[in-house]
C-alpha positions in Angstrom: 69.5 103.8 24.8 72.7 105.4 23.4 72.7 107.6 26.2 72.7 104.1 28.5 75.6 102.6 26.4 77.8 105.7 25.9 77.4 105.7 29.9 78.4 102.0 30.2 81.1 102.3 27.8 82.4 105.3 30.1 82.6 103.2 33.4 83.9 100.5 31.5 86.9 102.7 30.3 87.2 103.9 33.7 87.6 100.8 35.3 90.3 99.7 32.7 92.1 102.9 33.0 91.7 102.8 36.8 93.4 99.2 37.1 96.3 100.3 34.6 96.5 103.4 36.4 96.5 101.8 39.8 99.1 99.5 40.2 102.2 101.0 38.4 104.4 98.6 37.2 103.2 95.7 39.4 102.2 92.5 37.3 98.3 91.7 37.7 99.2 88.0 38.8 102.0 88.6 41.5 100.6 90.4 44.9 102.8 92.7 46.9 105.0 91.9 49.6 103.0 94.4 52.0 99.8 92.3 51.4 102.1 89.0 52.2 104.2 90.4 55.5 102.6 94.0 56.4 100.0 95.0 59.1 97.2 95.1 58.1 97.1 98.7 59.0 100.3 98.8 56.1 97.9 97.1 53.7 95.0 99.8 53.8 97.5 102.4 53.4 98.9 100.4 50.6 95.4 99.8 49.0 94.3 103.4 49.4 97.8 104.5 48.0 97.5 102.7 44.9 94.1 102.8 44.1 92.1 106.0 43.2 88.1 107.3 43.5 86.3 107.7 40.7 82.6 108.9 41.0 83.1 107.5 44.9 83.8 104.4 43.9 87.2 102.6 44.6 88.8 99.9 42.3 91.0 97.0 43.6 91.7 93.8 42.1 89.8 90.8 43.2 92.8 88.8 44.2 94.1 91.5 46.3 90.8 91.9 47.9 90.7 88.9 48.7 93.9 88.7 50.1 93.2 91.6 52.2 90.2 90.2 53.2 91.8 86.8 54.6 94.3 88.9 56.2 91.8 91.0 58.4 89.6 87.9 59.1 93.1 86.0 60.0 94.2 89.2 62.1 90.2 89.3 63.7 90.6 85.7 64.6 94.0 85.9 65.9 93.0 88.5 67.9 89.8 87.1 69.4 92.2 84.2 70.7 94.6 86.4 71.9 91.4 88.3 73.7 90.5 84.9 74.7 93.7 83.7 75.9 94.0 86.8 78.0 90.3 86.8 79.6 91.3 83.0 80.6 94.4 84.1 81.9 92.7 86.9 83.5 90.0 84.9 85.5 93.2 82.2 86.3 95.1 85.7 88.1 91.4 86.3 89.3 91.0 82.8 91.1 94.4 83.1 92.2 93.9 86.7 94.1 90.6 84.8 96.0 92.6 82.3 96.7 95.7 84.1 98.2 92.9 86.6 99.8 91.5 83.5 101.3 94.9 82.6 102.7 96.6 85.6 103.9 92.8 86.3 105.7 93.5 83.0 107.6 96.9 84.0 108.0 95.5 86.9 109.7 93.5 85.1 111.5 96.3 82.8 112.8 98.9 85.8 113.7 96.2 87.4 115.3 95.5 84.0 117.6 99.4 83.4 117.8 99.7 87.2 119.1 96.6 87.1 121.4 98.3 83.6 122.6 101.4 85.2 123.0 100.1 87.9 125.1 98.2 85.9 127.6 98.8 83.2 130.0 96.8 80.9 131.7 95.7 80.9 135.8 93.6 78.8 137.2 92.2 77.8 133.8 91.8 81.4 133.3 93.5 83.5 130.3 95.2 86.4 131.5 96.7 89.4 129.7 100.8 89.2 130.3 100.9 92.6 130.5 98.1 92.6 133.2 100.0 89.7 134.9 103.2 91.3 134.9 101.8 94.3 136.2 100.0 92.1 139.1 103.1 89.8 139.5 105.2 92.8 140.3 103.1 94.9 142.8 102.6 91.4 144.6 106.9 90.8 144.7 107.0 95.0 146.0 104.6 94.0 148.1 106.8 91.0 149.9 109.3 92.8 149.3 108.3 96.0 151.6 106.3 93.3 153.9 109.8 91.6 154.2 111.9 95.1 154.4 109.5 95.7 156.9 109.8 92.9 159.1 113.6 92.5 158.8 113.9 96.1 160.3 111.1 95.3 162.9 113.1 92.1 163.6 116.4 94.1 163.9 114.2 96.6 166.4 113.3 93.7 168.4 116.8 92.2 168.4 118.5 95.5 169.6 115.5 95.9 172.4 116.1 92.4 173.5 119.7 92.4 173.7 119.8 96.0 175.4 116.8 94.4 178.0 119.1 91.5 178.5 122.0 93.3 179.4 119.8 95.7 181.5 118.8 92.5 182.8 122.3 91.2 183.4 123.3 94.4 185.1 120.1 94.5 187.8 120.8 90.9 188.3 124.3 91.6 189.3 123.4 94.8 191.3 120.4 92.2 193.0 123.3 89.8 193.8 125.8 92.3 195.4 122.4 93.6 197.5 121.6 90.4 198.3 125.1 89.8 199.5 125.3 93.3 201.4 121.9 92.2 203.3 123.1 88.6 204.2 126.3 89.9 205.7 123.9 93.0 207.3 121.9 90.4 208.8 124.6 88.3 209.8 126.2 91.2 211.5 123.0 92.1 213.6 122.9 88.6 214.4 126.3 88.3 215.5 125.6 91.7 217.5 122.9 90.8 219.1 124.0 87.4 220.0 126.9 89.4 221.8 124.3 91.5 223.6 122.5 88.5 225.1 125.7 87.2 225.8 126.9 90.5 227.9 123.2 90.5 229.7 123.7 86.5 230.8 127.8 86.8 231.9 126.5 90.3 233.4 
């Protein structure tokens, strides 16, 4: 039994001489400015500063337990919302990335219908590829064009042959005329000569 109270008696003193010990100079009403305005990080150091162990066991005054204790809850809490706020906002970003996902993939889809619109062209209520109809358009023009090359030289051809046949022609007409003209005046001379004769034979 004495042993039990001489025991008590000792953690008593300790306590007291722990809570004179601990806060040096501070008043036991007033708490410090770091357990007012500090992190809470700040305000463990503090605590753990001022305070000391004694057979593993750690004194500190109620009132500024309990002031570090609202503290961390406050600094939990305000946390938590902040954790909040920024999941919210985070799923809001979220929504926003579908929705812009959603809207450059019909972009896509558009540019890719403008392009493919673009490209093409329509015959005969069929769509064609430009580059495909470009490609056709211009071996049909070479085409013409070499069919037309083609027939402007054969046409010059022709017009040389005609107009050298035609002055061929001009030039056997004339020769036909003067030998038309030489036999008239042949057979107008054997006519006239033989008239003669038959004249000589009848006065003979």
């Amino acid at each position: 039994m004495k042993k039990m109270s001489f025991t008590g008696i000792r953690f008593l003193f300790t306590i007291v001489l722990t809570f004179t010990v601990v806060f040096k100079g501070e008043s036991q009403s007033g708490i410090p400015d770091v357990l007012q305005q500090g992190t809470i990080t700040e305000q463990m150091n503090y605590i753990q500063e001022k305070t000391r162990i004694y057979e593993d066991f750690r004194a500190i005054r109620e009132d500024m337990f309990q002031k570090l204790k609202n503290n961390a809850t406050d600094s939990l809490r305000a946390a938590k919302n902040n954790i909040r706020s920024l999941q919210n906002t985070a799923t809001r970003l979220n929504l926003s990335i579908d929705s812009l996902n959603t809207t450059l993939g019909t972009v896509r889809q558009d540019l890719e219908s403008m392009t493919k619109t673009k490209n093409s062209i329509k015959l005969l209520g069929i769509e064609i590829n430009k580059t495909a109809y470009n490609t056709v358009m211009w071996i049909i023009i070479a085409l013409l064009a070499g069919t037309l090359a083609i027939g402007f030289l054969a046409f010059k051809r022709n017009h040389t042959i005609t107009a050298h046949t035609k002055k061929e022609f001009e030039e056997l007409k004339k020769e036909f005329e003067a030998y038309r003209k030489a036999s008239r005046e042949a057979r107008e001379k054997m006519s006239m000569a033989h008239f003669n004769e038959l004249k000589k034979l009848r006065g003979g």
